[in-house]
C-alpha positions as CSV (number, residue, x, y, z in Angstrom):
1,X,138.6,95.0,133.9
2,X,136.5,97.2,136.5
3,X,134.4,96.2,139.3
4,X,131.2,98.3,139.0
5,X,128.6,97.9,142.4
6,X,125.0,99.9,142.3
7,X,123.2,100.9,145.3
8,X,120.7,102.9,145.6
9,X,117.7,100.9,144.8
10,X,114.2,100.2,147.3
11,X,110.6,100.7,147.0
12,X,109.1,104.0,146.3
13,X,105.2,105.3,145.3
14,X,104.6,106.1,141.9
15,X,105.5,110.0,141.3
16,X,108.6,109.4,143.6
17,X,111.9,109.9,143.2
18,X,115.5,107.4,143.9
19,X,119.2,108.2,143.1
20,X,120.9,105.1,142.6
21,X,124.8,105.2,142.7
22,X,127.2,102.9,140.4
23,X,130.8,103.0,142.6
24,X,133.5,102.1,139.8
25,X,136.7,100.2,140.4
26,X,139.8,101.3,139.0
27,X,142.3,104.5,138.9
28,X,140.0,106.6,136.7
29,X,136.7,106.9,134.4
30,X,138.8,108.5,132.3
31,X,138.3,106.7,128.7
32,X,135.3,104.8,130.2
33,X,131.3,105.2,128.6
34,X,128.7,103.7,131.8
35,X,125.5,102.4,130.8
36,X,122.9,102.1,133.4
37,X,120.2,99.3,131.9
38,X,117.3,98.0,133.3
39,X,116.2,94.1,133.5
40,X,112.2,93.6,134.1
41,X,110.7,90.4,135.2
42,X,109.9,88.3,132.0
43,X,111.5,91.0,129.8
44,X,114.8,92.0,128.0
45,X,117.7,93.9,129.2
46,X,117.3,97.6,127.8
47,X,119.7,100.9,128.0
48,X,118.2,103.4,129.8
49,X,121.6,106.1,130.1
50,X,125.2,106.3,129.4
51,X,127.6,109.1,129.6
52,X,131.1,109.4,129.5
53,X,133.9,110.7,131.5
54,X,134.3,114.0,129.2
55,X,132.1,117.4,130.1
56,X,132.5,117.5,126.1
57,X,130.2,115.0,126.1
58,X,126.3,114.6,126.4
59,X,124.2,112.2,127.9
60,X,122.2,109.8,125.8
61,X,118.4,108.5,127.1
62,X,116.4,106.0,125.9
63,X,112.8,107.6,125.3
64,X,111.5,106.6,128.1
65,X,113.8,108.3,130.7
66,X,114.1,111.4,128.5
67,X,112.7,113.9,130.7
68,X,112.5,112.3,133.9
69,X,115.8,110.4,134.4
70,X,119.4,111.8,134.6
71,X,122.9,110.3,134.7
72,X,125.8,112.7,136.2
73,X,129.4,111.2,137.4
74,X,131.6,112.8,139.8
75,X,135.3,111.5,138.3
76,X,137.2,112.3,141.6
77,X,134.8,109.9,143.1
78,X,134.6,107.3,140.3
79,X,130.7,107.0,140.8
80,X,128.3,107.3,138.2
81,X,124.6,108.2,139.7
82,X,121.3,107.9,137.6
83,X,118.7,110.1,139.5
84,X,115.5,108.7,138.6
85,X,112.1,111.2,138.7
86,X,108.6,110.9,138.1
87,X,108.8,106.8,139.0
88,X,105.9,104.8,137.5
89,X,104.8,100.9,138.2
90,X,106.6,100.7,134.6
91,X,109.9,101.3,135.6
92,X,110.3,98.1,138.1
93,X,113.2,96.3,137.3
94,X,116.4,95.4,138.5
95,X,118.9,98.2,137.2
96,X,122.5,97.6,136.4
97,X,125.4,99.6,135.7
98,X,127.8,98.6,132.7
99,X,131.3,100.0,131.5
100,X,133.2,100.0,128.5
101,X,136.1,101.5,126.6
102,X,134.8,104.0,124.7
103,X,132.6,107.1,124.4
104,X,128.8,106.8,124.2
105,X,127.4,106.2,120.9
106,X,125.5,104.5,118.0
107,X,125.0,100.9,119.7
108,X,125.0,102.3,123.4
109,X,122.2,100.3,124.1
110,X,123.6,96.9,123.4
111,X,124.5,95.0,126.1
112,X,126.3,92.6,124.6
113,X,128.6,95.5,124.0
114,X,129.4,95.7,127.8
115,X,132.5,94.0,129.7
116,X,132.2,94.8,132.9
117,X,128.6,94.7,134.8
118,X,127.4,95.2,138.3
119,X,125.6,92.8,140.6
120,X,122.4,94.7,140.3
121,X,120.1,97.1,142.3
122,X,116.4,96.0,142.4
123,X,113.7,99.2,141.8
124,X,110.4,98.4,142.9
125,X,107.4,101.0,142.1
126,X,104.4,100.4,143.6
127,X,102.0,101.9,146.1
């Protein structure tokens, strides 16, 4: 089981930028697929990234972070990052990090599909 913990999150203007940061537990992302989702007040968890520990492998985006949201990893450093760009009063939420064996695919988005989650990082866009 990992520990995941996200950082990163604050209050920014519309048409800014934040880099949040998921730090993973564990000897490796090595075999591991990390979702970052997104919880709005009132509203359902949805996907907005995941990637995988393989170069070999892309990213997937849900359609509304294609083109302004990016997720990277740095394995030596077991960190995941999703560098968010563009920020609108849409994209409040608390976002979460999520890790599973695996490689992204088909169903990425599911988060019942997810074992291990992080506490949360709260996003607030507003001016």
């Amino acid at each position: 089981q990992e520990q995941l913990v996200e950082s990163g999150g604050g209050l920014v203007r519309p048409g800014g930028s934040l880099r949040l940061t998921c730090q993973v537990s564990g000897d490796t992302l090595t075999n591991l697929q990390i979702a970052w989702f997104r919880q709005a007040p009132g509203k359902e968890r949805e996907g907005v990234s995941c990637i995988t520990h393989s170069d070999l492998d892309g990213e997937i985006y849900a359609n509304f972070a294609a083109g302004r949201f990016a997720t990277s990893r740095d394995n030596s450093k077991k960190t995941v990052y999703l560098e968010m760009n563009r920020l609108k009063s849409d994209d409040t939420a608390d976002y979460y990090c999520a890790a599973k064996p695996g490689f992204c695919g088909p169903g990425w988005d599911l988060p019942r599909e997810y074992t291990d989650w992080g506490q949360g990082t709260q996003v607030t866009v507003s001016s």
